[in-house]
Wavefront OBJ file of the C-alpha trace (Angstrom):
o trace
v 31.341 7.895 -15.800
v 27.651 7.343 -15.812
v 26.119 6.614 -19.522
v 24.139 9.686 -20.937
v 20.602 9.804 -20.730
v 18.066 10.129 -23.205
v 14.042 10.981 -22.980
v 11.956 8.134 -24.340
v 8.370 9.441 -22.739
v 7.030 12.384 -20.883
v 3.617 13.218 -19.071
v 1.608 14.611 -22.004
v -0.336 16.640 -19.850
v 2.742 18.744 -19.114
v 3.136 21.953 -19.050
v 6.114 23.167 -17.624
v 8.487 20.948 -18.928
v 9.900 19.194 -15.470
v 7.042 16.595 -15.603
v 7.496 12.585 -14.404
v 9.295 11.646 -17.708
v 11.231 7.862 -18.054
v 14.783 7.838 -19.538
v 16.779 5.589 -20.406
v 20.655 5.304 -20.599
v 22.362 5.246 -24.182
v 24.024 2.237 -23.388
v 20.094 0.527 -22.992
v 21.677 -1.101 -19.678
v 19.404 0.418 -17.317
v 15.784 3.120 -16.932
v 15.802 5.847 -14.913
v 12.152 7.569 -13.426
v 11.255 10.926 -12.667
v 8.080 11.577 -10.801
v 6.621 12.715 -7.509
v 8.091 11.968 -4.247
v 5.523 9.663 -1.983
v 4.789 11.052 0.837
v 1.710 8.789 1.994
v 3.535 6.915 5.232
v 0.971 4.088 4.491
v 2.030 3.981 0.779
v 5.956 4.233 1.412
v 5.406 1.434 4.535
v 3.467 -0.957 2.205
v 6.795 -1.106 0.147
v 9.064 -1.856 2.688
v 12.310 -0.003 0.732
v 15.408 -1.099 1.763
v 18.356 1.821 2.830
v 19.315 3.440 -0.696
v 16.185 3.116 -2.344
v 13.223 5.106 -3.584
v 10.121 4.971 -4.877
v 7.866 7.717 -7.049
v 4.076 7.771 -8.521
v 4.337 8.114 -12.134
v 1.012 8.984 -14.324
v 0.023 5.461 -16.288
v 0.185 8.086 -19.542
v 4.451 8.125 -19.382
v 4.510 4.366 -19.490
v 1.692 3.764 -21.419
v 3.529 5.904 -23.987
v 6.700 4.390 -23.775
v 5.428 0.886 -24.762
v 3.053 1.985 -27.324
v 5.998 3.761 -29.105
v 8.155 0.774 -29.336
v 7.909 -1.474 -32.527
l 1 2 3 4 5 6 7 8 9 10 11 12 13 14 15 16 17 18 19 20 21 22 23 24 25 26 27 28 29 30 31 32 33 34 35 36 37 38 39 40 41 42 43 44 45 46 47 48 49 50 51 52 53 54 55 56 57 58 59 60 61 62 63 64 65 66 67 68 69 70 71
């Protein structure tokens, strides 16, 4: 069973609640990102993803929030 997530920064600028947001699992093994799909064909074949893989934009502000809130 996967370990249960839990938020640790959002977009501030959101408004409808289903914003890029980074979690993390409870066990603190691993992140996990939500943000919006790329759909730039230039962008996606400058990162040369292998099969299974994914990549999304995420505003600087989720991240930026993220590190300033740890001690």
């Amino acid at each position: 069973m996967a370990a249960p997530l839990r938020k640790l920064s959002g977009d501030p600028e959101c408004r409808n609640g289903t914003c890029p947001t980074l979690w993390g699992t409870e066990d603190g093994e691993d992140y996990v990102v939500q943000g919006y799909v790329i759909n730039d064909l230039e962008r996606l074949a400058q990162l040369d993803l292998p099969e299974g893989e994914t990549a999304v934009v995420v505003p600087a502000a989720v991240l930026e929030g993220y590190f300033r809130a740890r001690p």
